[in-house]
C-alpha positions in Angstrom: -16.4 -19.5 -92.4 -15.5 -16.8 -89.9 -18.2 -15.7 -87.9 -18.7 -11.8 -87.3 -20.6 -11.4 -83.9 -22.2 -7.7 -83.9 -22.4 -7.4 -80.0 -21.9 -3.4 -79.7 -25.9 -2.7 -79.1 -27.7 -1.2 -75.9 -30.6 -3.1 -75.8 -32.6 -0.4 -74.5 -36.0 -1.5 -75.1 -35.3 -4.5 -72.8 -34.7 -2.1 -69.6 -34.3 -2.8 -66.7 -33.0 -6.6 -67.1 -30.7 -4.8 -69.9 -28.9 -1.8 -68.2 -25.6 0.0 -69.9 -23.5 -2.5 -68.3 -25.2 -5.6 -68.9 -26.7 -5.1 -72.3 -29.5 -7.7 -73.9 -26.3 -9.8 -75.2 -25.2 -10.9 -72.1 -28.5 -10.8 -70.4 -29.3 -15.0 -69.7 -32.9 -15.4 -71.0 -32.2 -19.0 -71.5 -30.8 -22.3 -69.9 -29.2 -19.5 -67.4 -26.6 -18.6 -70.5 -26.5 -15.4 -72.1 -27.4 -14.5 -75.3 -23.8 -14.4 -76.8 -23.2 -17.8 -75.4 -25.8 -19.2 -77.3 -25.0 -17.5 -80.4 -21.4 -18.4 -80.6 -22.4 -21.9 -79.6 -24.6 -22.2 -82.6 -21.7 -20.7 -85.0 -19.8 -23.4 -83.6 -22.0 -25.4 -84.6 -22.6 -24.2 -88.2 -19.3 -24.7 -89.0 -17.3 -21.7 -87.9 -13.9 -22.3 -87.3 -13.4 -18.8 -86.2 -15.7 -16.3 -84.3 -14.8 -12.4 -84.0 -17.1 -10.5 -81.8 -17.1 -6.1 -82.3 -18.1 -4.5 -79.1 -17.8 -1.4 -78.2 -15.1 -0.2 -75.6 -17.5 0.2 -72.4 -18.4 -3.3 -72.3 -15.1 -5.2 -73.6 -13.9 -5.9 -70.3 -17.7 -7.5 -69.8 -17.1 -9.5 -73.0 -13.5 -10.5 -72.0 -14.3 -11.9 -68.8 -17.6 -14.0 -70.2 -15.4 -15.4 -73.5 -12.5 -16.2 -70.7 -15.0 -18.5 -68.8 -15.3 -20.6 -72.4 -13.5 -23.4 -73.1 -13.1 -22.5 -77.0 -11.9 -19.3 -76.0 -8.7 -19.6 -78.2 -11.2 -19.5 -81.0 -13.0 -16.4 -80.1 -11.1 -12.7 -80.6 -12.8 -9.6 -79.2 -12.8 -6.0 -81.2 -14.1 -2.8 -79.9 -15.1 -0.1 -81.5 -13.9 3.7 -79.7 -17.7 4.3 -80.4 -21.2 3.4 -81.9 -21.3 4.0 -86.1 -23.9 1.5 -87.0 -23.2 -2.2 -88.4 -21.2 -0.8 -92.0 -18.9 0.8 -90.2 -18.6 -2.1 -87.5 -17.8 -4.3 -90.5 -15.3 -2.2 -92.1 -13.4 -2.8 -88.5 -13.1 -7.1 -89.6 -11.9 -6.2 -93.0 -9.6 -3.5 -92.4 -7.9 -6.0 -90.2 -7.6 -9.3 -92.2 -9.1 -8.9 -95.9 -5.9 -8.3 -97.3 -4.9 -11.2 -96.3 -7.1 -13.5 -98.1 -9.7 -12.2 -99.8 -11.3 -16.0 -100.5 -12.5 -15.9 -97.1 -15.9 -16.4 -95.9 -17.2 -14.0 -93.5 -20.7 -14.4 -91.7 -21.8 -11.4 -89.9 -24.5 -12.3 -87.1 -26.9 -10.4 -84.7 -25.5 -11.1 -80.7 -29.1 -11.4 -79.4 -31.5 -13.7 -81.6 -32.6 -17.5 -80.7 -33.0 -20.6 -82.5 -34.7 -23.3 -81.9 -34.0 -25.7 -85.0 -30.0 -26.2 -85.3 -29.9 -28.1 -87.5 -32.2 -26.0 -90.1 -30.3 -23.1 -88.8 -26.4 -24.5 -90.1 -28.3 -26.1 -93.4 -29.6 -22.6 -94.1 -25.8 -21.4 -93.4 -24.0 -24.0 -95.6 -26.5 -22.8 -98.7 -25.4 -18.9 -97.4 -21.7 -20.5 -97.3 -21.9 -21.7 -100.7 -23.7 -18.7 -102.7 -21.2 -17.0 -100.8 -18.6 -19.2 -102.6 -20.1 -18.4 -105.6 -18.9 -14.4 -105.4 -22.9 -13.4 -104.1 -23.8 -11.6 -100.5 -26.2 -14.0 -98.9 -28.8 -13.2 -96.5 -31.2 -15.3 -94.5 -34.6 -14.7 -95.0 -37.1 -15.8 -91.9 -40.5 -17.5 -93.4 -43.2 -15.2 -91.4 -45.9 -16.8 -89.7 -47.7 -13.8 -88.3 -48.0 -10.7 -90.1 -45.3 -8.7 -88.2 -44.9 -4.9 -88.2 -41.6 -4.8 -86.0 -39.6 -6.2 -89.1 -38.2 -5.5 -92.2 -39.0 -7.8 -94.8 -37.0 -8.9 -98.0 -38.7 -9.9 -100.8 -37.6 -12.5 -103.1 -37.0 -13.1 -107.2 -39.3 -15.7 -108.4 -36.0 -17.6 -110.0 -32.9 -19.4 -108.5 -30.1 -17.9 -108.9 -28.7 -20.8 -111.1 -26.2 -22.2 -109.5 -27.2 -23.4 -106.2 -30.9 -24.7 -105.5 -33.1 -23.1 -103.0 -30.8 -19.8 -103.3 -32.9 -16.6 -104.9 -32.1 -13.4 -105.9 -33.5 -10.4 -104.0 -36.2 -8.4 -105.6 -36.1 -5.7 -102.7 -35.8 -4.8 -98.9 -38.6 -3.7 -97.6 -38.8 -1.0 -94.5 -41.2 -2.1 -91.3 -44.6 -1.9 -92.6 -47.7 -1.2 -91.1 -50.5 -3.9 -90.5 -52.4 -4.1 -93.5 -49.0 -3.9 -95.9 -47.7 -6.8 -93.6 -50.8 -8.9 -94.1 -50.2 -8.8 -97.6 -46.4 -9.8 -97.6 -47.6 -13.1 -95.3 -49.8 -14.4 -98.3 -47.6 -13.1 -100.9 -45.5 -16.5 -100.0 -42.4 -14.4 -101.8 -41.5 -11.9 -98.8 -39.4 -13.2 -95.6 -38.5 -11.6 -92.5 -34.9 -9.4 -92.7 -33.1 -11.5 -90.2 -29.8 -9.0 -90.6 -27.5 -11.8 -91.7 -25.2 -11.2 -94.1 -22.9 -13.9 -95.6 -20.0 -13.1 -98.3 -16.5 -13.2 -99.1 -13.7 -10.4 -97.7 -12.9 -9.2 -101.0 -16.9 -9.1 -102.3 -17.9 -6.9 -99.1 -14.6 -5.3 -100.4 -15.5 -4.4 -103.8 -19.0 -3.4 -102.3 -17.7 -1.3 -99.7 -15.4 0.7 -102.9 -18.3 0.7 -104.9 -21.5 1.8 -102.6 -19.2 3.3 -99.3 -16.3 4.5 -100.3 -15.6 6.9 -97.5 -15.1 3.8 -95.7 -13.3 1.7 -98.0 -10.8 4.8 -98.3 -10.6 4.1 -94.6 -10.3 0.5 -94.1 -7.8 0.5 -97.0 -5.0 1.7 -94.7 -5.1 -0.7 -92.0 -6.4 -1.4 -88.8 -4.5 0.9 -86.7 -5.4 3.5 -88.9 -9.1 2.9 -89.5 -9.7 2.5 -85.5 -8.1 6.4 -85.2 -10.3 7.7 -88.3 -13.5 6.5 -86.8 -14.3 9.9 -85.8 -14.8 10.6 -89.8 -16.6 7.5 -90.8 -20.1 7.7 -91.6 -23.5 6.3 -89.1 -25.0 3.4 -91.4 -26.1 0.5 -91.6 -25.1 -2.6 -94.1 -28.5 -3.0 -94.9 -29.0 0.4 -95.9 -25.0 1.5 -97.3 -24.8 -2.1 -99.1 -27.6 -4.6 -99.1 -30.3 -2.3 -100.5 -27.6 -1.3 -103.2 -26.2 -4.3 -104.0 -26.7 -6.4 -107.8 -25.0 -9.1 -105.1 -27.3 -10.1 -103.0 -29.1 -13.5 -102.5 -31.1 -14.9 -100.1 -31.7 -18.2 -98.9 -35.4 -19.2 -97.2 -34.8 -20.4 -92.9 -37.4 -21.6 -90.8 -35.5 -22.7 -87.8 -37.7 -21.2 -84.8 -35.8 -18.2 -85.4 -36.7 -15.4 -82.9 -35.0 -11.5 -82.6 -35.3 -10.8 -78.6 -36.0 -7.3 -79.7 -38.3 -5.8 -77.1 -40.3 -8.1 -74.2 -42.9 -9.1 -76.6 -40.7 -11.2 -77.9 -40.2 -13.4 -75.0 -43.6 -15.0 -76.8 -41.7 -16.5 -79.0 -39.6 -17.9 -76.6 -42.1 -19.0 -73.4 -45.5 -19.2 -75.3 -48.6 -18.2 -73.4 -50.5 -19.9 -71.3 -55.2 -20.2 -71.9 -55.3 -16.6 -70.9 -52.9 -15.0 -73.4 -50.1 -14.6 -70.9 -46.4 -15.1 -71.1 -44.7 -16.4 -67.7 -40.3 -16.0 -67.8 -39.2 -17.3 -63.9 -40.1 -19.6 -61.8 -42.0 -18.2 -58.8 -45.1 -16.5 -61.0 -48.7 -16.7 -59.9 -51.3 -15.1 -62.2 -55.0 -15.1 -61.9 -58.1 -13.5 -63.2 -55.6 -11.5 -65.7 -55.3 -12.0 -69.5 -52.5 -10.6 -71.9 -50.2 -10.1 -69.2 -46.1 -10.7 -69.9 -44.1 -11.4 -66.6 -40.4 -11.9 -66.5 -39.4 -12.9 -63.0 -36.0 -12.8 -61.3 -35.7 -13.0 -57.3 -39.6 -11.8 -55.8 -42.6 -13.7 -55.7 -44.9 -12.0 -58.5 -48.6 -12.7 -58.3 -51.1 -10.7 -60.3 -54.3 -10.8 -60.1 -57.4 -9.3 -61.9 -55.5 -7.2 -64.6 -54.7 -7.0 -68.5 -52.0 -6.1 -70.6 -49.7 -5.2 -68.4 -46.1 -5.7 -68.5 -43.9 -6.5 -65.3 -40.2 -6.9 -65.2 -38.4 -7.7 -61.6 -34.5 -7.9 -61.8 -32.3 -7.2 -58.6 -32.7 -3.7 -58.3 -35.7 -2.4 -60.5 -39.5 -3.3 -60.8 -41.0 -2.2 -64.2 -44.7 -2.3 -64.7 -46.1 -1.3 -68.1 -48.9 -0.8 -70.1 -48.1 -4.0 -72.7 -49.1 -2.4 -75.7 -46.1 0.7 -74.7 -43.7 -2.4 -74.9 -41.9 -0.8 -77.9 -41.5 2.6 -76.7 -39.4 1.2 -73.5 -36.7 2.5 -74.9 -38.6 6.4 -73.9 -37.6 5.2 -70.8 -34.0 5.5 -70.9 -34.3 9.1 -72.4 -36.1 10.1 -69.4 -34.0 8.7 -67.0 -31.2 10.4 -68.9 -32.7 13.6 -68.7 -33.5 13.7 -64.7 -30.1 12.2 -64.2 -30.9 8.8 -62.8 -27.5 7.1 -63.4 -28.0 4.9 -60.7 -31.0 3.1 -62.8 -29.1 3.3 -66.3 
């Protein structure tokens, strides 16, 4: 398999620690390794022989000098986008360069910024994806809930096996992000599963999907590389889930539960750091918190001590302090905007 790394995105709902020249993906949240380390280490892992990571062209020099620092760096290739189009187009960039050569290839495209904690569940889940794959279907990975989540999509599956290959389904739908009681009802339904954004197929089946559901793309990609990178300008802003997955007679999905978590907003960092008897989540080592429940702390350089509070939210990196109401953690990304608008560079 050759591994697709989607590493192109801002991360703005992570500001500060994620600014425009240090997005999420290379922000190190863990074992002092970014992101993208540990997701190409676990493709690796999986069984990729091959990783190709799609950028975009203000942060390949970043990207360069990080995969220069790795010793599998003859492995790795970087590709940049001239600019943002979504994760279809971004795609269309991988196979306009190399699915005419082989169209029996296996490509896995992968998310830069989730976290794992089960490997070994994680390449199983893979090999069955690898397989189905093998077996001309698109194959997801579906993330068994354990909360009833509202910041997700959900897939739900078939009741049957797709035949050929055990513990593969077919997909019934995709579900948008739904609100709390809809979301309650998918966790007991035992048939719908977290959208973890993995997709897993061979070049010439995203091929014949990409002529069949976007062909102003696959008109594009047609003519080669060179070509498709100067016709971005004309290619549509979509996603694969929405320009393929959601289309697609294709699909399949195969169930994980590997500790899988999508470092999405702060909240997140739950998943990764647990809370401590008062509901709070601790990331650094010089934190002190007392009297205060539901608080989330991410600590860099500063002593942070807080002390007879609740739900806040308080971010120290090197330049910036951020403290926030923790229930506004989604809407970080407002942020940005504003500083956009009053010019603020300087904390972008």
């Amino acid at each position: 398999m050759v591994s697709v790394i989607l590493a192109g995105g801002k991360g703005h709902r992570l500001w500060p620690e994620s600014r425009q020249t240090h997005p999420k993906q290379l922000c190190k949240f863990i074992d002092n390794r970014s992101m993208l380390d540990h997701t190409i280490d676990r493709l690796m892992s999986a069984g990729s022989d091959r990783i190709i990571i799609i950028t975009s062209d203000d942060l390949l020099n970043s990207i360069l000098s990080m995969i220069q620092a790795r010793p599998d760096q003859d492995k790795i290739e970087v590709l940049s986008e001239p600019q943002g189009k979504n994760t279809a187009p971004a795609v269309g960039l991988v196979l306009s360069r190399y699915a005419t050569f082989d169209g029996e290839t296996v490509f896995g495209i992968f998310p830069a910024d989730h976290h794992v904690l089960d490997a070994e569940s994680f390449k199983h889940c893979i090999e069955q994806a690898v397989l189905a794959a093998q077996h001309n279907h698109i194959a997801t990975i579906g993330i068994q809930p354990d909360r009833p989540e509202t910041g997700y999509g959900y897939i739900e599956k078939s009741k049957w096996e797709i035949g050929e290959i055990p513990d593969v389904y077919g997909v019934e739908s995709f579900c948008e992000k739904p609100d709390l009681t809809v979301a309650e009802s998918y966790l007991t339904s035992g048939r719908h599963m977290w959208n973890s954004g993995i997709y897993i197929a061979k070049a010439q089946t995203f091929m014949d999907e990409f002529s069949s559901f976007l062909p102003e793309i696959y008109a594009q990609l047609q003519l080669g590389y060179e070509n498709y990178v100067h016709s971005y300008d004309l290619l549509p802003s979509i996603s694969l889930d929405y320009g393929i997955a959601e289309k697609s007679s294709r699909m399949a999905v195969v169930s994980g539960d590997f500790g899988w978590c999508d470092l999405g907003s702060w909240n997140a960092l739950t998943d990764l750091f647990g809370n401590d008897q008062e509901n709070n989540t601790c990331s650094g080592n010089d934190i002190m918190i007392m009297e205060s429940q539901n608080c989330l702390v991410r600590q860099s350089e500063k002593s942070i001590v807080l002390f007879g509070v609740t739900n806040l939210l308080v971010v120290e990196t090197d330049g910036i302090i951020l403290v926030s109401d923790r229930q506004r953690a989604q809407d970080i990304r407002t942020i940005v905007d504003l500083l956009h608008t009053k010019n603020r560079n300087d904390l972008l």
